[in-house]
TIKE-92333 format. One line per field, with one value per residue (C-alpha): residue number from 1; residue in one letter; x, y, z. Coordinates in Angstrom, 3 decimals, decimal comma. Example, Ala and Ser with C-alpha at 12.3 -4.5 7.8 and 13.67 -1.06 7.14 Angstrom:
<atoms>
lomar (1:2)
koltor (A:S)
px (12,300:13,670)
py (-4,500:-1,060)
pz (7,800:7,140)
</atoms>
This chain:
<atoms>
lomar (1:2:3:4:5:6:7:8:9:10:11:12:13:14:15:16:17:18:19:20:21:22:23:24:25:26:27:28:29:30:31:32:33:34:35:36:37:38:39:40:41:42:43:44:45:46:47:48:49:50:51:52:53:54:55:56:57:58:59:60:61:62:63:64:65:66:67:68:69:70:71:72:73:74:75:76:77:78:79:80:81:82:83:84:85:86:87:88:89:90:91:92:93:94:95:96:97:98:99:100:101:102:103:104:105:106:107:108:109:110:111:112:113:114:115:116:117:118:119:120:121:122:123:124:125:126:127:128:129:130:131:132:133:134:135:136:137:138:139:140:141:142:143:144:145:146:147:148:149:150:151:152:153:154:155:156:157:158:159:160:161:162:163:164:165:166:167:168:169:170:171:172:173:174:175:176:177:178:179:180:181:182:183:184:185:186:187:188:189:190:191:192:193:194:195:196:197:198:199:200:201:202:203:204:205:206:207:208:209:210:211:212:213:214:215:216:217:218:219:220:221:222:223:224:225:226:227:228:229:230:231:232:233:234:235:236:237:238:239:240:241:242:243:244:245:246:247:248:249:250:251:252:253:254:255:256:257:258:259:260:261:262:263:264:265:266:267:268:269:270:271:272:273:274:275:276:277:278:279:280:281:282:283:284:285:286:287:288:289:290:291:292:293:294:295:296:297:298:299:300:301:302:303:304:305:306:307:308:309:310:311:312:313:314:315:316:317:318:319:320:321:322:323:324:325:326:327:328:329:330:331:332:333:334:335:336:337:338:339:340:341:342:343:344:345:346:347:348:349:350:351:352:353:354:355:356:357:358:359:360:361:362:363:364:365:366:367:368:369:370:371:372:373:374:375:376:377:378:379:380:381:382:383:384:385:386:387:388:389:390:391:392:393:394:395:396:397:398:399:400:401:402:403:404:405:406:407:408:409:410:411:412:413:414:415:416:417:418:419:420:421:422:423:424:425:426:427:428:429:430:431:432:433:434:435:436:437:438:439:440:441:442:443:444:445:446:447:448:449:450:451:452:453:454:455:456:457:458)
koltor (X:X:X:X:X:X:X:X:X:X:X:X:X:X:X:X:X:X:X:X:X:X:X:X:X:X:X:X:X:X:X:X:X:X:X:X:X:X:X:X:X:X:X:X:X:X:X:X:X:X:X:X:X:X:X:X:X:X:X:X:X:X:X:X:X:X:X:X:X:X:X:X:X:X:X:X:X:X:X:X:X:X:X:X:X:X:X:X:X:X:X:X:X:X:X:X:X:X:X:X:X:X:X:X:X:X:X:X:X:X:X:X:X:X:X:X:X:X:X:X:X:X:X:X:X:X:X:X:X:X:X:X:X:X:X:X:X:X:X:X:X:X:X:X:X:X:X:X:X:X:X:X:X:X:X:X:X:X:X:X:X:X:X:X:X:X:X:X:X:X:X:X:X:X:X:X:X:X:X:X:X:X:X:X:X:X:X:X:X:X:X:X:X:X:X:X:X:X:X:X:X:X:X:X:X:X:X:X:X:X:X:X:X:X:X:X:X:X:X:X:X:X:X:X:X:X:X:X:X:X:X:X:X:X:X:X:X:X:X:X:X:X:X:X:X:X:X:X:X:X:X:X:X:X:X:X:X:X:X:X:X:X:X:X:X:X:X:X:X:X:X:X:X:X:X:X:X:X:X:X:X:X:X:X:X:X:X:X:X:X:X:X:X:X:X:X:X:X:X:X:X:X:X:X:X:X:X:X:X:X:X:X:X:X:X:X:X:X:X:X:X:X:X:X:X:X:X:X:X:X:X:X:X:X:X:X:X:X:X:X:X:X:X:X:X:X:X:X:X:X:X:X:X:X:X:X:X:X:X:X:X:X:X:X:X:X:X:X:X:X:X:X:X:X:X:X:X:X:X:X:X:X:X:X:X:X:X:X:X:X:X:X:X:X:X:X:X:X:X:X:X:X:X:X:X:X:X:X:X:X:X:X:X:X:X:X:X:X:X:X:X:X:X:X:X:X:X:X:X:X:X:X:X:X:X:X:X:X:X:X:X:X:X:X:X:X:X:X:X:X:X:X:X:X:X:X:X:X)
px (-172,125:-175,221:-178,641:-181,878:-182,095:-184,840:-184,999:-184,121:-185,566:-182,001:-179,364:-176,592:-173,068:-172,105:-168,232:-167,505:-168,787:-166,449:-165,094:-164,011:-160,611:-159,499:-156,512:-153,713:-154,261:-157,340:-158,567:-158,839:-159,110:-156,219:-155,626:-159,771:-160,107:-157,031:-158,623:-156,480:-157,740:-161,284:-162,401:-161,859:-163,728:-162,397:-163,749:-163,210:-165,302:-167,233:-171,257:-174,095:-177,715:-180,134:-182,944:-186,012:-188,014:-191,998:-192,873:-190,550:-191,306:-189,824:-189,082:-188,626:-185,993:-187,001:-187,934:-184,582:-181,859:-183,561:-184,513:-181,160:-180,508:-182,825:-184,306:-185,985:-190,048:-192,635:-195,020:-198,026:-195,603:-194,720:-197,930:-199,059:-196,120:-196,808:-200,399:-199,013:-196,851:-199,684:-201,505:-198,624:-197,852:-201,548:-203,440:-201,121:-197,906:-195,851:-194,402:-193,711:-192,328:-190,887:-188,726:-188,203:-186,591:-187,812:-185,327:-187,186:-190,996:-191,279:-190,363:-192,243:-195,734:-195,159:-194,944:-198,231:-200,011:-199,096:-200,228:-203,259:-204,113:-204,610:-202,738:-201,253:-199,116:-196,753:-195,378:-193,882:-190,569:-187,592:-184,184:-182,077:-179,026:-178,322:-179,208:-181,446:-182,770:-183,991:-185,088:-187,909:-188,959:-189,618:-191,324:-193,280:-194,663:-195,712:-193,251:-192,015:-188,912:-185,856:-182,692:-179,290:-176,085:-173,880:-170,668:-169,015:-166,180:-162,599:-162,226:-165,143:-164,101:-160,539:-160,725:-163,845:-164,575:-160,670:-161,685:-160,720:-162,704:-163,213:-163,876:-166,736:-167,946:-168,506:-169,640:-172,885:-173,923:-174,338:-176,465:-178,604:-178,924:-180,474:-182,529:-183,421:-184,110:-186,631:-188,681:-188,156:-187,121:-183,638:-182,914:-178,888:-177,841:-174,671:-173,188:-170,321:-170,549:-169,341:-165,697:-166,077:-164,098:-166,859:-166,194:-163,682:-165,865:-169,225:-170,431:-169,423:-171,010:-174,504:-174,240:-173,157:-176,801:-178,836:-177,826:-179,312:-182,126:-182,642:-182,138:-184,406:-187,154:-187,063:-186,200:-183,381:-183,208:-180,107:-180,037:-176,996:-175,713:-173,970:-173,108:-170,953:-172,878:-169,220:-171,666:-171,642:-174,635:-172,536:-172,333:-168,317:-167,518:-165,423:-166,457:-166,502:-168,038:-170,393:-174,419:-174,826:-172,116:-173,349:-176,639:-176,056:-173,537:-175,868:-178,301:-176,116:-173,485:-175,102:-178,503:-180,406:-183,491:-185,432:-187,738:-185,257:-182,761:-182,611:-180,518:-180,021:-177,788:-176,576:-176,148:-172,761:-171,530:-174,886:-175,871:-178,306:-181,641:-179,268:-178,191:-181,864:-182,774:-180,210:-180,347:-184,436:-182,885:-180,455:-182,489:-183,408:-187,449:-186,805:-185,251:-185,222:-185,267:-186,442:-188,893:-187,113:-184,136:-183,828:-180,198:-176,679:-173,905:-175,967:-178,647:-180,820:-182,428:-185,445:-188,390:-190,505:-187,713:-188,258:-191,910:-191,408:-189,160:-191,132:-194,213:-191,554:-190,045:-193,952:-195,566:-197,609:-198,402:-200,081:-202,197:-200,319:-201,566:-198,770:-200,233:-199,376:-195,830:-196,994:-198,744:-195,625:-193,624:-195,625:-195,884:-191,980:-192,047:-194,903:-195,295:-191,398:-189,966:-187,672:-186,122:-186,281:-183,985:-186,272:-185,256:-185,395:-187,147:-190,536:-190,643:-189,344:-191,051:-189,314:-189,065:-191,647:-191,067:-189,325:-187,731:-186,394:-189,330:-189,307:-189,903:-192,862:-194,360:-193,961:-196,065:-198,862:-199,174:-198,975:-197,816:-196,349:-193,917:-191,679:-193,121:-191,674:-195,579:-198,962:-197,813:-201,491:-202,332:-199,752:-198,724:-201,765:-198,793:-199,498:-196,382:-195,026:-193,231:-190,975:-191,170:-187,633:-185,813:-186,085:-189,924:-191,023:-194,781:-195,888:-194,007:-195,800:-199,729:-198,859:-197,849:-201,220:-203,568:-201,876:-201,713:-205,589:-206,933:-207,871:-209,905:-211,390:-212,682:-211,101:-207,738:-205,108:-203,085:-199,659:-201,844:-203,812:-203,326:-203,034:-200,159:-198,114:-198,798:-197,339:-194,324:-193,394:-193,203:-191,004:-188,734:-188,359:-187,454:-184,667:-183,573:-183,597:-180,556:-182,644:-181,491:-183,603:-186,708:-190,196:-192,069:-195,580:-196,531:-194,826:-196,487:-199,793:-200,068:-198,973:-201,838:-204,679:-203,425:-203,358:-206,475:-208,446:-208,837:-210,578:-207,825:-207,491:-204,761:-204,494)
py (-152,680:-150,354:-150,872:-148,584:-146,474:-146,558:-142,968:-141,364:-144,017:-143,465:-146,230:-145,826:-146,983:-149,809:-149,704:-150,639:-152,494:-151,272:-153,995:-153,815:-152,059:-153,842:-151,465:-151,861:-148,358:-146,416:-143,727:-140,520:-138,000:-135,771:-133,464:-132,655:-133,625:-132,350:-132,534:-129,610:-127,211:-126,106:-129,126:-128,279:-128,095:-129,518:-129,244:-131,539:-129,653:-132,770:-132,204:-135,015:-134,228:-132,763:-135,563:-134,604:-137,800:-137,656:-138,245:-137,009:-137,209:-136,683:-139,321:-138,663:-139,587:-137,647:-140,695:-142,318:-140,013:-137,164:-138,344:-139,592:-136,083:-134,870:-136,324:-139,481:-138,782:-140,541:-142,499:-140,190:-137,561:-139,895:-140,292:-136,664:-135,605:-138,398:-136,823:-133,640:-134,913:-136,919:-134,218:-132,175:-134,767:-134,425:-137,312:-137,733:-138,909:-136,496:-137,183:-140,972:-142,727:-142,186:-144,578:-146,192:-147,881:-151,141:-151,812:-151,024:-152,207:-148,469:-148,249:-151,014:-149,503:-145,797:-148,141:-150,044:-146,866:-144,969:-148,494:-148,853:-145,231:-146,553:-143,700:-145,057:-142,158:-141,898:-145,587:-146,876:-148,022:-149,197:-149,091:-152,010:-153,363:-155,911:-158,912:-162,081:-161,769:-158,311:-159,159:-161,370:-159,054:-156,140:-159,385:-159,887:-156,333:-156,516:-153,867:-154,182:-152,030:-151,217:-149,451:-150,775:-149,076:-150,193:-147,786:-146,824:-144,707:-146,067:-143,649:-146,259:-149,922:-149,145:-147,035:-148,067:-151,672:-152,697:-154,612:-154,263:-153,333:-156,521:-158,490:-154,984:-155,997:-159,819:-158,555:-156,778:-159,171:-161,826:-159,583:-158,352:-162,130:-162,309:-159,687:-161,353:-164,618:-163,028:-161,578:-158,025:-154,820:-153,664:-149,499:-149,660:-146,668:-145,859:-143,742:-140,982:-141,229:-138,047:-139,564:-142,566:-144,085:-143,947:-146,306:-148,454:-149,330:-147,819:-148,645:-152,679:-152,987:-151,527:-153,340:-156,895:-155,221:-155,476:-158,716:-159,999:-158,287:-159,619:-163,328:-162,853:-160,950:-158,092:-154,572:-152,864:-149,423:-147,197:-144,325:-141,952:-140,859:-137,108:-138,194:-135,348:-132,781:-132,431:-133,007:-129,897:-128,920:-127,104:-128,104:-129,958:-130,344:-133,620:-136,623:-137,805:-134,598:-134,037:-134,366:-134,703:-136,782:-139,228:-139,423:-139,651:-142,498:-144,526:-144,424:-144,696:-147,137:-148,724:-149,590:-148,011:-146,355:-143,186:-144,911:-146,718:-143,955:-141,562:-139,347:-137,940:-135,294:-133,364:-129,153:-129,244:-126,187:-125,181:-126,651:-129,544:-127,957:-127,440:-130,491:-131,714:-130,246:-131,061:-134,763:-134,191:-132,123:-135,015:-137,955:-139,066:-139,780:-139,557:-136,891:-137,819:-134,946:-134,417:-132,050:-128,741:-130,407:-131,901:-134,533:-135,161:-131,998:-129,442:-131,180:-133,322:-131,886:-129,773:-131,336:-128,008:-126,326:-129,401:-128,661:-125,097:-126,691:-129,326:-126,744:-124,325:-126,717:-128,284:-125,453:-126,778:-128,130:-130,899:-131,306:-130,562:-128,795:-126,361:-124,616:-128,057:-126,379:-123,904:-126,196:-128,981:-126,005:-124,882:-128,787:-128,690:-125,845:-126,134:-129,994:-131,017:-127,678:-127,769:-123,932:-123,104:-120,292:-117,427:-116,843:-120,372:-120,122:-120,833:-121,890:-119,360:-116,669:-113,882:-115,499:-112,947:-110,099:-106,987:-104,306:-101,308:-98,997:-98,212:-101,732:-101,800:-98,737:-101,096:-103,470:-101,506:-100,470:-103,858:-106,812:-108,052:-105,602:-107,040:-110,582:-114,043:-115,140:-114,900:-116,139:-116,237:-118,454:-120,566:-120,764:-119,548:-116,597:-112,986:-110,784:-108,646:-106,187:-105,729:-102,345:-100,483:-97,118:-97,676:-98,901:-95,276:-94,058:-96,870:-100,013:-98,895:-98,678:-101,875:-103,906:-102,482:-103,161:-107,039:-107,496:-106,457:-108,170:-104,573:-104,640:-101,702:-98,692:-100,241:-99,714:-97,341:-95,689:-93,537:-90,426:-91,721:-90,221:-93,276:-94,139:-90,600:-90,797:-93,796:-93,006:-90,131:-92,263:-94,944:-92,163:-91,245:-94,817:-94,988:-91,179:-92,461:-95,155:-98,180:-100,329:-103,849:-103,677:-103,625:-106,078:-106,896:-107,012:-103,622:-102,085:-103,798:-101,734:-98,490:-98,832:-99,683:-96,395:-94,383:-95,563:-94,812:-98,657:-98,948:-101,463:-103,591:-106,296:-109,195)
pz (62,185:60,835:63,540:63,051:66,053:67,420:69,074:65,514:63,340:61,369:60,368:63,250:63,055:66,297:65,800:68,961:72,015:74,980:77,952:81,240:81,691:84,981:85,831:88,383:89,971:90,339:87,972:90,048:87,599:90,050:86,585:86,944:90,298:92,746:96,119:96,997:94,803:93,290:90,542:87,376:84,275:81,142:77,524:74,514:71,977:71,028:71,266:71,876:70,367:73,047:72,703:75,520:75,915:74,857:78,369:81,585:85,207:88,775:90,933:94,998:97,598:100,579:102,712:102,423:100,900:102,550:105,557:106,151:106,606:109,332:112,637:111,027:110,560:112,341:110,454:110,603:109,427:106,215:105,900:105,794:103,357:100,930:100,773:99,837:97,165:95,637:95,610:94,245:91,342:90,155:88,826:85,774:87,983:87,310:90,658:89,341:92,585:95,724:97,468:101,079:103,678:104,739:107,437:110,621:111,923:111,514:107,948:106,878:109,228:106,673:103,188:104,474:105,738:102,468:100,595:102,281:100,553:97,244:95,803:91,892:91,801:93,717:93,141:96,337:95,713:98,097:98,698:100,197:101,180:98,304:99,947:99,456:102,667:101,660:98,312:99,692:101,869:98,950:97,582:100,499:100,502:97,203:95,402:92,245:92,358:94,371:94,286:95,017:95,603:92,689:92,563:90,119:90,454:91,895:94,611:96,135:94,003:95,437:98,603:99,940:98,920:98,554:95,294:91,625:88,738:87,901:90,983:91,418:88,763:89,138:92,897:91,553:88,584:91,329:93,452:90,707:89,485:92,970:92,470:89,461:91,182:93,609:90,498:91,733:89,543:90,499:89,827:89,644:92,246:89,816:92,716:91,700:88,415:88,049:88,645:87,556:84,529:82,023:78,845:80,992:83,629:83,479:80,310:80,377:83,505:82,411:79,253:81,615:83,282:80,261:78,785:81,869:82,114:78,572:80,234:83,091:81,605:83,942:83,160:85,166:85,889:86,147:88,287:88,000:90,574:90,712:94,601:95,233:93,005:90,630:86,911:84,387:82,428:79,974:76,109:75,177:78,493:78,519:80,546:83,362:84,467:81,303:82,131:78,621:78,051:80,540:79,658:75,989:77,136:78,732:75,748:72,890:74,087:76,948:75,376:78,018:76,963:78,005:80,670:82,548:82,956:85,712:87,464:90,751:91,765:94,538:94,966:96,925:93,409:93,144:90,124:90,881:89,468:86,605:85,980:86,257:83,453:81,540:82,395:80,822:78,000:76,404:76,747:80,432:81,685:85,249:87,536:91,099:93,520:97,389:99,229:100,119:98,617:101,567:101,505:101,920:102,942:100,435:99,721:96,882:94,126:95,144:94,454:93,990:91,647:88,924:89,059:88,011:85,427:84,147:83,499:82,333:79,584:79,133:79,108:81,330:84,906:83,707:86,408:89,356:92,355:92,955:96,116:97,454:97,815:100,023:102,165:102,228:103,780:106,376:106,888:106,982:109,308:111,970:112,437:111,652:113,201:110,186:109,812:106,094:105,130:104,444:100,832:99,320:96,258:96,033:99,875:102,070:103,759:102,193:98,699:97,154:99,278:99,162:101,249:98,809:98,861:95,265:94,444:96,661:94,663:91,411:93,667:94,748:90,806:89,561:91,150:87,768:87,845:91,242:90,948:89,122:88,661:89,912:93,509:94,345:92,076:91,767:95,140:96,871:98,534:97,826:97,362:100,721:101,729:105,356:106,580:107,243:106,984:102,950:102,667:102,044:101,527:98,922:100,391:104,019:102,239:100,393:103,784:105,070:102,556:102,499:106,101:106,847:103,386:102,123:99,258:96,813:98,401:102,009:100,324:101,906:99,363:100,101:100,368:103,176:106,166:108,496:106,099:106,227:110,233:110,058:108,356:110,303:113,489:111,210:110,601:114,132:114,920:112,268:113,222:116,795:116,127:115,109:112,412:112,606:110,219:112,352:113,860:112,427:115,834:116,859:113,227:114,193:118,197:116,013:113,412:115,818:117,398:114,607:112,970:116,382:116,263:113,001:111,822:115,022:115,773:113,811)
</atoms>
């Protein structure tokens, strides 16, 4: 059968529509997947077209996937971070949506509060227990959208829910019907994809999903789900633990366009942001990430890393206010008391300074030459330096002129004499037996010293 596609606007061959494979025994994957060994990653040398949608956009999670991972927030905290995002995402939405809970009088006072803003981006969506009950109530708050858990993989129709494939299967058509029924959008969590049996069980259920949809006049979105963080970015790797793969699955064989596909993944090999990307790269709108990358064991997409990447592969921010990232983590760490490890990219206190003193001199010369960007003005973060044994003459007149704001003629240089005084008593430290890099507060006393107070305590 010959259809016009139309993503390439070419004649495309429809050879086969695939069913439901509703096996005795569950598909584990053991040869990929040997639980007592490292996973595995195979290849089948067959490659999918990289197809970027016109418009992409990241989606958030850090009020229910994320905060299911932390001491729960209070309201006004909800409130203040969904501020910052909005004012992260810009007034274009490239922050799309972030979802809820609507369980608790609590939950439901943060979606009203954030509501009552009058922000359009970002959308408020939810996330439910599939339920009628909990249909109506999404209804009653007057959202348009929520995710269900629908998985996918028969470590969880086997182990977990003690059904087959097929009885799974029937299982979630009825509560999406109900979904239906209640005139709300349902966003299909397709949780561990990453082992689930793609064409035999994956790919009949989302088309089952669309032929309804078609019936009830609703879109459906699918979400999915790398839950234990086991998807590949690489080109030929072989399903099911091909990003590619999946995504060019879903579209080509599933029906499921640009705009209603997502996908969320998780870092537990370190390849989340990764993944991301790739998911953007070969054909899906929506990436859905949390703040810090803040989630499960290792953690959710960072939220902050796909705005590097989106500008990266854009070329631009696109209107995004990305000193909001600065302000979300001291957010993070002074009102939450949330300890961010000092070298996480883009967020951490050390993640633009150095200690080697010969970097520092490439510093004080030009920032360009030890920096990823202009932190200032991108992150509203100058570049830094920690004083040691190793700092040497330009990494100590750097720290100074950045710790006391000094500007043209008011700059120190490694000539200065406050600066050589000041590195002869460093060396004394070190050549004394200490090993710990110095306080700013122990460099601070020293200076106002030195300088015969002229650069006073900060």
């Amino acid at each position: 059968m010959l259809e016009m596609s139309s993503k390439t606007n070419l004649l495309e061959q429809k050879l086969y529509k695939y069913s439901l494979q509703d096996v005795d025994n569950p598909n584990l994957y053991r040869d990929i997947y040997p639980y007592d060994q490292v996973p595995r990653v195979a290849f089948n040398h067959r490659r999918v077209p990289m197809s970027m949608p016109e418009d992409i956009w990241i989606t958030d999670t850090s009020f229910r996937d994320g905060q299911q991972s932390v001491e729960p927030y209070t309201v006004d905290q909800i409130v203040d971070l969904y501020k910052l995002m909005a004012r992260l995402g810009g007034p274009y939405g490239v922050i799309r949506q972030t979802e809820f809970f609507v369980y608790s009088e609590k939950d439901r006072e943060a979606i009203q509060r954030c509501m009552d803003l009058g922000y359009r981006f970002p959308e408020i969506t939810t996330w439910i227990r599939a339920t009628r009950e909990d249909f109506k109530l999404v209804k009653d708050l007057g959202i348009r959208e929520t995710g269900i858990l629908v998985s996918c993989s028969d470590y969880h129709i086997f182990k977990k829910m003690k059904m087959s494939r097929k009885q799974c299967m029937e299982y979630y058509l009825k509560t999406i019907a109900d979904a239906f029924e209640a005139g709300v959008m349902p966003r299909c969590h397709l949780e561990d994809i990453t082992r689930a049996d793609f064409y035999g069980f994956v790919v009949p259920f989302v088309n089952a999903l669309q032929e309804m949809s078609q019936d009830a006049g609703i879109p459906v979105k699918i979400r999915a789900c790398d839950t234990m963080g086991y998807g590949v970015p690489y080109s030929e790797v072989a399903l099911p633990r091909s990003v590619p793969g999946i995504i060019y699955g879903l579209q080509h064989y599933a029906d499921v366009p640009s705009e209603l596909l997502e996908w969320h993944g998780h870092n537990d090999f370190y390849k989340a942001v990764a993944n991301a990307s790739t998911a953007w790269l070969y054909g899906a709108c929506a990436v859905n990430c949390s703040l810090l990358g803040i989630g499960e064991r290792t953690g959710n997409i960072p939220l902050e890393a796909m705005v590097m990447e989106y500008a990266s592969l854009r070329g631009s921010l696109d209107g995004m206010d990305t000193t909001a990232i600065t302000d979300i983590a001291r957010y993070f760490h002074n009102e939450i008391g949330y300890d961010i490890p000092v070298m996480t990219p883009f967020v951490g206190r050390q993640f633009n300074t150095t200690r080697a003193g010969i970097h520092a001199d490439g510093l004080l010369k030009d920032a360009e030459v030890y920096t990823i960007f202009d932190t200032r003005k991108i992150l509203g973060r100058s570049p830094s330096v920690m004083i040691g044994k190793t700092s040497g003459l330009a990494g100590i007149a750097y720290w100074i002129n950045d710790n006391y704001a000094l500007e043209g003629d008011e700059q120190v240089d490694k000539k200065s004499e406050l600066v050589t005084a000041l590195k002869d008593w460093i060396d004394e430290e070190y050549a004394g037996g200490r090993q710990t890099t110095l306080s700013t507060e122990e460099l601070e006393t020293k200076i106002e010293q030195l300088s015969g107070g002229r650069l006073a305590r900060l």
